[in-house]
N, C-alpha and C positions, 0 to 999 in steps of 0.2 A: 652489484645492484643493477640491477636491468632499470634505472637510471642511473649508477651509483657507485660508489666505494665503502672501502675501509681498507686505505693498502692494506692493511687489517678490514679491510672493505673496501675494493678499488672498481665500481662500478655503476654505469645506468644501459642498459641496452633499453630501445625501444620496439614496438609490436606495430605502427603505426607507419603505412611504407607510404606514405600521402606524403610526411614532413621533411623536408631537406636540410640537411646541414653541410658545412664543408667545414673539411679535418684543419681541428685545432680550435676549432670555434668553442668559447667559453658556456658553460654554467657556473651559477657561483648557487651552489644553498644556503633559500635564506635563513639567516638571524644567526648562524652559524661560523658564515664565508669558507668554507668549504669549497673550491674552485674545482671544476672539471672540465675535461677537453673530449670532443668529440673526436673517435674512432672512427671509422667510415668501414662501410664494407669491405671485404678482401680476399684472397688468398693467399697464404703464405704455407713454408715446410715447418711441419714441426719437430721438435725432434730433433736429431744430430745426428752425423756423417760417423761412419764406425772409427773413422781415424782422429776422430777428435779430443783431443786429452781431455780426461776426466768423466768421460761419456760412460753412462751408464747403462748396463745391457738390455734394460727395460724403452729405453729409446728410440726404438723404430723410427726412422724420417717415412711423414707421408702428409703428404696435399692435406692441407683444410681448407676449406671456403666458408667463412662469416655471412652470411646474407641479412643481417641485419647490424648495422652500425650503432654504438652504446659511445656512452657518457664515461668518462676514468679520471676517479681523482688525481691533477695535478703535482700531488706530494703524498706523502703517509698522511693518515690521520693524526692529529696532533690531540697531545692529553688533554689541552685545552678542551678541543669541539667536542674528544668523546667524554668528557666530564662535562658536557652542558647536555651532553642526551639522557648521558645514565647516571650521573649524580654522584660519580667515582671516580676515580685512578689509579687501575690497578699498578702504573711502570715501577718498574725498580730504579731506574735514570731521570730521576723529576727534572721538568724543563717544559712549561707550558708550550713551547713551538716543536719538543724533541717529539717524533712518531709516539703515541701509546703503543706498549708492550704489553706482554705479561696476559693477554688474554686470548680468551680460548675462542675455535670454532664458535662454538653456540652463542657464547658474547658478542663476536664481532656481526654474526647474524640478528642477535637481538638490537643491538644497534641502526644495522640497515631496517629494521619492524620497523623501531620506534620513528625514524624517519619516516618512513611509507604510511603510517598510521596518523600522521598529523598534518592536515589539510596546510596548513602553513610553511609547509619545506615542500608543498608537491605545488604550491602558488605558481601557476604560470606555465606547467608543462602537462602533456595531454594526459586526463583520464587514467588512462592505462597502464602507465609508467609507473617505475618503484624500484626500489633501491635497493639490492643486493650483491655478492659478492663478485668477482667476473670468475666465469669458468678458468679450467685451467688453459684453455686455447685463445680466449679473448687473452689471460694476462702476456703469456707468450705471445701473441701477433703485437699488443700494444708494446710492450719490450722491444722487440727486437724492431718494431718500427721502419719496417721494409726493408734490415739489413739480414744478409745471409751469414753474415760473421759471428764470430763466436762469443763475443760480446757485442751491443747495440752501435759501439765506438769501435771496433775494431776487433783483431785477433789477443791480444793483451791490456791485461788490467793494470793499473796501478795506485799508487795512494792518490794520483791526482784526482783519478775518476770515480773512486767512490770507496768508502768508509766499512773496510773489510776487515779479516782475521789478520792480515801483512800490515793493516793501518799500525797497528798496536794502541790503538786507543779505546778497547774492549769496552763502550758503551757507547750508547746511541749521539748521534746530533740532530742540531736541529736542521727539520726537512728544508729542502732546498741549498745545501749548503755547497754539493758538486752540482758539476755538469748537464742539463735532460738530455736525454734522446732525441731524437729530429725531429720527433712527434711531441718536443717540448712537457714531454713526462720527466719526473722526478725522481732519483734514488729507485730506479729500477733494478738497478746491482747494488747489494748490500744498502748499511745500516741497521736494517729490523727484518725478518723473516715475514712475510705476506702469505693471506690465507687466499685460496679459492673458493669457488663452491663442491666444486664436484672432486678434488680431492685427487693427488697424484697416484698412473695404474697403468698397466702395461699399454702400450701404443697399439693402435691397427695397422694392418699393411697396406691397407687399403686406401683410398680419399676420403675423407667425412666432409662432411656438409650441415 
């Protein structure tokens, strides 16, 4: 969402370089409660070190620069909010607070529409703004949250930290139940698989901007 999310939609980036915010600072969408924290501009590596276990050969590390700061939901969507947009529920793990599952690209993008299309969820933030998915570089800068480690907490995972294939509890919980990140993001490792917009593809070697 260039306001906006949906860990299944996790975003808002803004077009408007007049507005200041400082990172961490709340949105909540109304009628919803949908909560989002503000990103702030950056640079960070994306990508991984060739020595890195698990590292895939499509990963080039190289500079990005963000020059515009975005809005990211708090937590996953929950089936709650997106059954009050779209009138449904797709998960196979029912739990009104558990992330919604079970949907696809185009869903989670019609979702972010149906937000941006209704004057009463954009109440109160500029014109311009609207809610869709965050690229694959916003998810990763907001992730990793200024850490160079190989998780956002450190070099190793565990069941403390968040709700994986090692948990053994092979279905969703409800959002917020581990640890955020410094940037007070939620369930950024595991739980539910999270979409982008632009879709995972080999790295540049270059710096993007």
């Amino acid at each position: 969402d260039e306001v906006v999310e949906n860990k299944n939609s996790k975003t808002a980036t803004h077009t408007n370089r007049s507005l200041r915010f400082s990172r961490g600072q709340s949105w909540i969408v109304p009628k919803i409660d949908l909560e989002m924290l503000w990103c702030p501009p950056g640079s960070f590596l994306q990508g991984s070190p060739k020595d890195e276990d698990g590292r895939l050969n499509n990963e080039t590390q190289h500079k990005v620069t963000l020059t515009h700061g975005f809005f990211l939901g708090k937590y996953e969507v929950t089936q709650q909010q997106f059954a009050l947009i779209m009138g449904n529920d797709p998960s196979s793990n029912s739990g009104l607070l558990n992330p919604v599952e079970q949907v696809s690209w185009e869903e989670s993008m019609a979702f972010c529409k149906k937000l941006s299309s209704q004057k009463s969820f954009l109440k109160g933030l500029p014109k311009d703004w609207v809610y869709t998915l965050p690229t694959e570089a916003e998810w990763e800068y907001a992730c990793r949250a200024g850490s160079k480690t190989l998780y956002s907490f450190g070099n190793s995972i565990s069941t403390r930290n968040a709700n994986y294939k090692a948990s053994g509890i092979s279905k969703t919980l409800k959002v917020g139940k581990y640890p955020p990140n410094s940037w007070g993001l939620y369930d950024m490792h595991g739980n539910v698989a999270e979409w982008v917009l632009d879709g995972q593809r080999d790295y540049p070697k270059g710096q993007k901007v």
